[in-house]
N, CA and C of each residue as an Amber inpcrd file, in Angstrom:
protein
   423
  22.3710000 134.6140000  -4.9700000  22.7100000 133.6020000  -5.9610000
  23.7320000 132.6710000  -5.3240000  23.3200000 131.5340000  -5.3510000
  24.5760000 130.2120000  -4.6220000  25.4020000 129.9650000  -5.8400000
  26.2000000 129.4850000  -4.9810000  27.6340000 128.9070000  -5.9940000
  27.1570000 128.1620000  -7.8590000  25.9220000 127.7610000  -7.7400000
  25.2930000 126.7390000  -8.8340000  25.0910000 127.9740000  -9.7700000
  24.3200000 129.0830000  -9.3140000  24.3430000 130.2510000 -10.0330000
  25.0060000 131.0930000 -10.6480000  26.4760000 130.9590000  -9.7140000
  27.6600000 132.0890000 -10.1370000  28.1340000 131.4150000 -11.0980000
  28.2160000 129.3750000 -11.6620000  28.6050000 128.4940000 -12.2050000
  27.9060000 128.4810000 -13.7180000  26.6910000 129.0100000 -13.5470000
  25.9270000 128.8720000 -14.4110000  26.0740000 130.2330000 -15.4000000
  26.1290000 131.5280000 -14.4630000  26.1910000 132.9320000 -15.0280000
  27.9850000 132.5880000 -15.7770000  28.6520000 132.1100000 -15.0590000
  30.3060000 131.7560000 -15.8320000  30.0480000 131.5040000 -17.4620000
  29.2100000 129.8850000 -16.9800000  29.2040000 128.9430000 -18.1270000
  28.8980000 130.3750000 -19.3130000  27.4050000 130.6190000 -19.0570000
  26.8760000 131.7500000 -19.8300000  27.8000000 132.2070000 -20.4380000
  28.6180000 133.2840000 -20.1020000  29.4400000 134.7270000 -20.0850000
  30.5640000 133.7810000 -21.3950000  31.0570000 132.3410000 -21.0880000
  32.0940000 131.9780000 -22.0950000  30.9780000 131.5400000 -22.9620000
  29.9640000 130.6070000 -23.2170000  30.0250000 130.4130000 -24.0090000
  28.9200000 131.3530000 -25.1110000  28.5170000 132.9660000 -24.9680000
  28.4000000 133.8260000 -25.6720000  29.6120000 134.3570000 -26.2430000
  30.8990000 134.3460000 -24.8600000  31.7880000 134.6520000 -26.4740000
  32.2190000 134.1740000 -27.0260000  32.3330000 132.7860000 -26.6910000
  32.2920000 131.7400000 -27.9400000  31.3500000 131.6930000 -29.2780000
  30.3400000 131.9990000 -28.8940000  29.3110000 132.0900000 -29.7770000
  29.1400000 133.5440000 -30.9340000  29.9020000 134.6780000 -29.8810000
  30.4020000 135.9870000 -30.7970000  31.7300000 135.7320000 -31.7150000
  32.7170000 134.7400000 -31.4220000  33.6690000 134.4010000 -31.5410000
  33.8730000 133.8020000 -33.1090000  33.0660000 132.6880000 -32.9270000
  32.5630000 131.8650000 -34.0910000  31.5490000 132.1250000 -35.1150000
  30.4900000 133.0720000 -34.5170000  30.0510000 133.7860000 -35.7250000
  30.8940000 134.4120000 -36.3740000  31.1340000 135.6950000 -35.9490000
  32.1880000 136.4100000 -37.0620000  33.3230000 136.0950000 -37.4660000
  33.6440000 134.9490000 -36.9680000  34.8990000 134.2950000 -38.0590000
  34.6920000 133.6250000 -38.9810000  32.7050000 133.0330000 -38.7290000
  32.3120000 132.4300000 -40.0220000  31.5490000 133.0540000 -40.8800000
  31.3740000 134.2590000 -40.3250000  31.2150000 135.7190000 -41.7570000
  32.1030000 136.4430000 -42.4170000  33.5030000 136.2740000 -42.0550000
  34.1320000 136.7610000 -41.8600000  35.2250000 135.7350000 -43.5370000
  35.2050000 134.4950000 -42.7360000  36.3130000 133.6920000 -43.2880000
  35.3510000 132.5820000 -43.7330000  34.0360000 132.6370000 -43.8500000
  33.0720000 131.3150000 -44.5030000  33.9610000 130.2930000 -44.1830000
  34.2300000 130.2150000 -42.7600000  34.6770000 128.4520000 -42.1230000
  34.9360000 128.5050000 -40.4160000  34.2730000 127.6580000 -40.1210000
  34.8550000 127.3380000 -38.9310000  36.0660000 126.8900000 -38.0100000
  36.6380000 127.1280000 -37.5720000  38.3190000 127.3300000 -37.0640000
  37.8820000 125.6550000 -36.6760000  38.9400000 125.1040000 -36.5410000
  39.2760000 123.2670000 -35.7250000  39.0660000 123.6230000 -34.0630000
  40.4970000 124.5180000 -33.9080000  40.3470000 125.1190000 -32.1100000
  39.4820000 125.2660000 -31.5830000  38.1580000 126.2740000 -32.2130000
  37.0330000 126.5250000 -31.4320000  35.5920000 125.3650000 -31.5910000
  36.1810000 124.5960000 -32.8640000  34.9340000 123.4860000 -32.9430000
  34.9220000 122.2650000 -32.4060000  36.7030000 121.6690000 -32.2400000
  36.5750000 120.2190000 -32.4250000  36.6910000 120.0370000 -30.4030000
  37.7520000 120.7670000 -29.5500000  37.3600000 120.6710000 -28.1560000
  36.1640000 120.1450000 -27.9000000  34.9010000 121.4910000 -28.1530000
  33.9140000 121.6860000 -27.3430000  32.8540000 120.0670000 -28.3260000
  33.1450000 119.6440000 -29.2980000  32.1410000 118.6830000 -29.8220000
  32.9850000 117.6190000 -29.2930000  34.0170000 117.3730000 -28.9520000
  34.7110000 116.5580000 -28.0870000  33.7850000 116.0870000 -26.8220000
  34.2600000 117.2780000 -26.1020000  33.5600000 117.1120000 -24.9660000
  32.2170000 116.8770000 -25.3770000  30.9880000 117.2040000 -25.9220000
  29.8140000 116.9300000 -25.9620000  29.7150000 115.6730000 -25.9120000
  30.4570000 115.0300000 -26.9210000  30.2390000 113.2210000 -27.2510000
  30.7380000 112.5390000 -26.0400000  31.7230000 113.3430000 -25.1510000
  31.8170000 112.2950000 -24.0650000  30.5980000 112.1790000 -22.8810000
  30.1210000 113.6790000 -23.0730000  29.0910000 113.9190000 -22.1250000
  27.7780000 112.9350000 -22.7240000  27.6230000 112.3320000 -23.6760000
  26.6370000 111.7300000 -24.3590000  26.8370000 110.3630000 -23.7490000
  28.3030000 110.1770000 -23.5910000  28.3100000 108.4600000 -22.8370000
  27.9130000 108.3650000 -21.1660000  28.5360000 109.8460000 -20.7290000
  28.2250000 109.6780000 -19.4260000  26.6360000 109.7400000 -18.9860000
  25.8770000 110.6210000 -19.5840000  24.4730000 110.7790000 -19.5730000
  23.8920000 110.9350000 -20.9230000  23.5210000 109.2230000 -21.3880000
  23.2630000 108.8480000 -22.6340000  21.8320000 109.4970000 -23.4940000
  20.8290000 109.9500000 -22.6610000  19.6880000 110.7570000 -22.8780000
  20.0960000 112.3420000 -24.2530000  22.0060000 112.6840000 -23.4940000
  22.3160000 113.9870000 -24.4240000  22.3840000 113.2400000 -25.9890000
  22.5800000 112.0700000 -25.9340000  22.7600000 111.7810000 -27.4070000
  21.6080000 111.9020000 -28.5900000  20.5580000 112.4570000 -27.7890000
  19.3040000 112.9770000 -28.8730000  20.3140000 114.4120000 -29.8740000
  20.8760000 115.1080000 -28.9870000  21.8340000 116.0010000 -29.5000000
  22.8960000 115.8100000 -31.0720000  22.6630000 114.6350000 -31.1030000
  24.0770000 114.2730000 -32.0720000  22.7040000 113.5900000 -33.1070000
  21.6010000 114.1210000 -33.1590000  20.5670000 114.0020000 -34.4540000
  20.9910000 115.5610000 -35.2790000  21.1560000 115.9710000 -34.4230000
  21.8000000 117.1380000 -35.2800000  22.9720000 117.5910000 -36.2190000
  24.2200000 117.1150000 -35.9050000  25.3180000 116.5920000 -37.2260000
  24.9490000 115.8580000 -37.5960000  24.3750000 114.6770000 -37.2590000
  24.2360000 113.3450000 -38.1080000  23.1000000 113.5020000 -39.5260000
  22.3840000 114.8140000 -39.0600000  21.3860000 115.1550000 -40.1350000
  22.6500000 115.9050000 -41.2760000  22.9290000 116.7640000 -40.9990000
  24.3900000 117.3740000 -41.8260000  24.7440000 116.1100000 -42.1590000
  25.5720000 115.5590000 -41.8270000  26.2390000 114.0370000 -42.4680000
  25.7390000 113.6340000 -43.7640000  24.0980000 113.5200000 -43.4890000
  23.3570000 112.5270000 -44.3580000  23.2720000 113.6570000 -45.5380000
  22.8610000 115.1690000 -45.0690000  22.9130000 116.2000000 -46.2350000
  23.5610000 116.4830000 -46.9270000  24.7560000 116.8470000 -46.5310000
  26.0700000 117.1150000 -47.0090000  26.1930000 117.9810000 -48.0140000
  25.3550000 118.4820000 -48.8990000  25.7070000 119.0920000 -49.5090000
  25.4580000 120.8000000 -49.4400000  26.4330000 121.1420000 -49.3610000
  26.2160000 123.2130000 -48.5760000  26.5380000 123.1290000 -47.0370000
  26.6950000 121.7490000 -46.5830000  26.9600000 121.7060000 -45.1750000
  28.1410000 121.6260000 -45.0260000  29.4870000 122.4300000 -44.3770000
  30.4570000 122.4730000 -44.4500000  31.1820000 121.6480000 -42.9170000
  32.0600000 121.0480000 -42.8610000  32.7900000 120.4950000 -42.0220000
  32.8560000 120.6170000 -40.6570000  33.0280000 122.0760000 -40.7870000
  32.6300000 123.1450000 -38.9530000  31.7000000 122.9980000 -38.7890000
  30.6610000 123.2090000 -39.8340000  29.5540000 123.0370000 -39.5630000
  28.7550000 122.0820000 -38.6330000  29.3860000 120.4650000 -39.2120000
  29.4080000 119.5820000 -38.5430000  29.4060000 119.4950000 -36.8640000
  30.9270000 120.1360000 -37.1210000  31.3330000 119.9840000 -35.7520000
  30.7090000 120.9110000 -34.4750000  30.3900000 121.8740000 -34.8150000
  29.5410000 123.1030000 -34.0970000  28.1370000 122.6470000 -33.8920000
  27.5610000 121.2440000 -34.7000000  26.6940000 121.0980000 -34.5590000
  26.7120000 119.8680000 -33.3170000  27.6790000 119.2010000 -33.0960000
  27.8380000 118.2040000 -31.7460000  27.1830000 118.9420000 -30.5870000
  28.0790000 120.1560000 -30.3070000  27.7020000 120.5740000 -29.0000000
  27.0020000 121.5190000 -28.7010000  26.1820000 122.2960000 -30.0170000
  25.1550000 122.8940000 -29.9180000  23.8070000 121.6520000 -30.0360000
  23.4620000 120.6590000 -30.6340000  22.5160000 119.4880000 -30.5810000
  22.7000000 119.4420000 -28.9610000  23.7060000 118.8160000 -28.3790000
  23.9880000 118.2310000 -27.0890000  23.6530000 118.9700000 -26.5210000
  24.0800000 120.2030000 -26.0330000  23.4730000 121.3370000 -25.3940000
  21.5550000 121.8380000 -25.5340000  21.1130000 121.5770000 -26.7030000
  19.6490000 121.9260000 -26.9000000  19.0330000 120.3710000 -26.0950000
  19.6270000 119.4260000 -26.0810000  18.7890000 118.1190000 -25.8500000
  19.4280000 118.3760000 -24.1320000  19.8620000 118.3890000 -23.8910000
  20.3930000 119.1960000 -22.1750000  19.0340000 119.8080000 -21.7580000
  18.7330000 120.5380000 -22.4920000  17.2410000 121.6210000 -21.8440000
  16.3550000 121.4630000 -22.6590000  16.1870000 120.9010000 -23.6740000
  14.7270000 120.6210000 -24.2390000  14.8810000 119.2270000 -24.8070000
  15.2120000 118.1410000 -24.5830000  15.8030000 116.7930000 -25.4220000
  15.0960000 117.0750000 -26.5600000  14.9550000 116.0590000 -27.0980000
  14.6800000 116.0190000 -28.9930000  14.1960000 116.7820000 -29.3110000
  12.8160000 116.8730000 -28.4100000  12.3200000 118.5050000 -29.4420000
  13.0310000 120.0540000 -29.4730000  13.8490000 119.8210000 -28.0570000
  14.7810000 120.9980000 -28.2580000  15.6540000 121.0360000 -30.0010000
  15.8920000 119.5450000 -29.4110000  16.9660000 119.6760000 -30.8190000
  16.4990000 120.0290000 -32.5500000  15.1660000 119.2270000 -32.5260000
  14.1550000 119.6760000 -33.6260000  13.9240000 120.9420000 -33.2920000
  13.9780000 121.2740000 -32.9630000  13.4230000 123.3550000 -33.0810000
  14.6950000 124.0600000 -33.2120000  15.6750000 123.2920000 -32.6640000
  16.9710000 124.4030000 -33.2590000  17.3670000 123.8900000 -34.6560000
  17.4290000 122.9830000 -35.1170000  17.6900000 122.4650000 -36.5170000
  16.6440000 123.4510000 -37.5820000  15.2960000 123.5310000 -36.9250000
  14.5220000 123.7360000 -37.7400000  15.0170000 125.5410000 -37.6950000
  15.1160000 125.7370000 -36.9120000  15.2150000 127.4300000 -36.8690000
  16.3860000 128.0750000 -37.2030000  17.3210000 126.9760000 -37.1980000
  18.7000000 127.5590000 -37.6190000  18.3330000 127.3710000 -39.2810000
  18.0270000 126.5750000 -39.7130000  17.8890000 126.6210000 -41.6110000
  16.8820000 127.8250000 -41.6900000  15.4070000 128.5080000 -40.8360000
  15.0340000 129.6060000 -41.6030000  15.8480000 130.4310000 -41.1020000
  16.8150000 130.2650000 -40.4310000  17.2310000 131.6010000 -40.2860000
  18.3080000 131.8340000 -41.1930000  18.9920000 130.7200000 -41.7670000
  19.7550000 130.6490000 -42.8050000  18.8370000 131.3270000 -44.3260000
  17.9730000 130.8740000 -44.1230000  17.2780000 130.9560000 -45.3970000
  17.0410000 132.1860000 -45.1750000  16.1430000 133.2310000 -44.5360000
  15.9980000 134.5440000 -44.2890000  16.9890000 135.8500000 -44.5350000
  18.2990000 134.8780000 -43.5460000  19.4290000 135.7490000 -44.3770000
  20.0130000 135.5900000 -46.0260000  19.6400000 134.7140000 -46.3790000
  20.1340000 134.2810000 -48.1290000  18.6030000 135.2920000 -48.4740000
  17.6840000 135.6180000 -48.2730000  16.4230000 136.3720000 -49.1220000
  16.5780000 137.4490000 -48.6420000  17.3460000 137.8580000 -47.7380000
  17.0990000 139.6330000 -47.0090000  18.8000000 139.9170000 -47.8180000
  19.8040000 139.3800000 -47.9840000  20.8470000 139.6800000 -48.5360000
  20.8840000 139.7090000 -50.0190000  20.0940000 138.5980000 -50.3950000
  20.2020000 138.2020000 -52.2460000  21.6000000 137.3090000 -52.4410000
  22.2300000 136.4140000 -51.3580000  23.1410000 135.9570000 -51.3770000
  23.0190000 134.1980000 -51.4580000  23.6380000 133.7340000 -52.6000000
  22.8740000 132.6330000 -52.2470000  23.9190000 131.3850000 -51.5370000
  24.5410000 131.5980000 -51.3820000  25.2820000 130.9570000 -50.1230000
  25.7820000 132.0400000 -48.4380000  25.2890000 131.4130000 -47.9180000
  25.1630000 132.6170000 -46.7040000  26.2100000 131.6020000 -45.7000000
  26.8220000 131.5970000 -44.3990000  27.7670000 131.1180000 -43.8200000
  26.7270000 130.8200000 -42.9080000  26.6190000 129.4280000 -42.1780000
  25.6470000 128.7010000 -41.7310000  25.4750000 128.9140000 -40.0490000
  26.8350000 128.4850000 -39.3040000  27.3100000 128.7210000 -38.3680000
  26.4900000 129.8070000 -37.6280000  26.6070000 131.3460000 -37.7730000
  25.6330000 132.2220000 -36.7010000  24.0230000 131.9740000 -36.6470000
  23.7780000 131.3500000 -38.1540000  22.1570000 131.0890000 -37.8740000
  22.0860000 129.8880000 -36.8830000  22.9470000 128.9730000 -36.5630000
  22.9240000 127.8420000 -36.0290000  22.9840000 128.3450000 -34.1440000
  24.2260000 128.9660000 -33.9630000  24.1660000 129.5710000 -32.8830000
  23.4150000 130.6080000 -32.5980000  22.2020000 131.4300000 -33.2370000
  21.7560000 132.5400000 -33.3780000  20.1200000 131.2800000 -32.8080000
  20.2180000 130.5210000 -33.4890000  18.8850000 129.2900000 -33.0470000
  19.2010000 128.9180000 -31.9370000  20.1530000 128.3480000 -31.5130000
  20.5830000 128.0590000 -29.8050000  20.2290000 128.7260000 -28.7050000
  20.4770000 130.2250000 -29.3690000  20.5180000 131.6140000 -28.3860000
  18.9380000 131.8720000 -28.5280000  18.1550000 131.7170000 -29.4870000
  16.6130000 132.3550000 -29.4750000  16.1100000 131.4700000 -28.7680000
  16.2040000 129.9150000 -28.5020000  15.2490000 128.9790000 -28.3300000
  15.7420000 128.5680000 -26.6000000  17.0410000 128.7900000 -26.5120000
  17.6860000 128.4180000 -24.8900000  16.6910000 128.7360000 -23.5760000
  16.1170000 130.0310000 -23.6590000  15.1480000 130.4910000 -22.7970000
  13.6890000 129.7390000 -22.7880000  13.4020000 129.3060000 -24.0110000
  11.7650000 128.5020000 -24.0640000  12.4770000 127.0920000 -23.6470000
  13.7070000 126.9300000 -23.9960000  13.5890000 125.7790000 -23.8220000
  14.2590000 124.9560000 -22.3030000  14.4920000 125.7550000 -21.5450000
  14.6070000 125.8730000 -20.3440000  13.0810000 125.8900000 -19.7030000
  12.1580000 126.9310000 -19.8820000  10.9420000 127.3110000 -19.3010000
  10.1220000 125.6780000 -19.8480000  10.3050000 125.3510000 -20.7740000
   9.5660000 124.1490000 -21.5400000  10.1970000 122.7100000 -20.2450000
  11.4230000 122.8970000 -20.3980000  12.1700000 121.5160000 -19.6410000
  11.7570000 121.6920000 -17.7520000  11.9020000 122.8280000 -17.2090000
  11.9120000 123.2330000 -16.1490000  13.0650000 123.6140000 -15.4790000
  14.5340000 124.0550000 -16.5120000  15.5590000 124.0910000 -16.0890000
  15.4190000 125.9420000 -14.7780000
């Protein structure tokens, strides 16, 4: 494995526990922390100016925006750099398949619990994490 690899296995390793991190604080505390959301959607939007193609990524809060309602704030923001990141390895349609898969997976857990507000956040990153591998094999990453 070259240096691009050991860079890549890094990236990996943080941002699963980021992703363990932020789920259970948003099962936990039904909200997303500022610290762990607003950095990393920071950085996404700048990465959108430098290589303007990631901005298919930011169809993804901007859909939250327009919804707004049950869509909570973190939500928002978790959604910058998870969009940006899916349009990275699958552009738009990446981003359409995680939007789409993070709401059944929202929805699945509200019918397997009987809960009818469920905390949005792990289905969102739980869609990132199922679709990252097709959508690598799909892009040619």
């Amino acid at each position: 494995m070259g240096i691009g690899g050991y860079a890549a296995f890094a990236a990996g390793v943080v941002f699963l526990g980021w992703s363990a991190l932020l789920g259970a604080y948003d099962i936990r505390e039904r909200r997303l922390p500022d610290p762990l959301t607003v950095p990393p959607a920071v950085a996404a939007a700048i990465a959108c100016v430098w290589h303007p193609p990631l901005a298919w990524g930011l169809v993804w809060p901007a859909l939250y925006l327009l919804v707004g309602r049950g869509i909570g704030g973190g939500d928002v923001k978790l959604a910058v750099p998870l969009g940006v990141a899916c349009a990275a390895v699958g552009g738009p349609l990446g981003v359409v398949a995680a939007i789409g898969l993070s709401g059944l997976l929202s929805v699945a857990v509200a019918v397997v619990t009987g809960m009818r507000a469920v905390p949005h956040g792990p289905s969102m990153l739980g869609a990132g994490w199922a679709l990252f591998p097709f959508l690598c094999m799909y892009s040619g990453v």
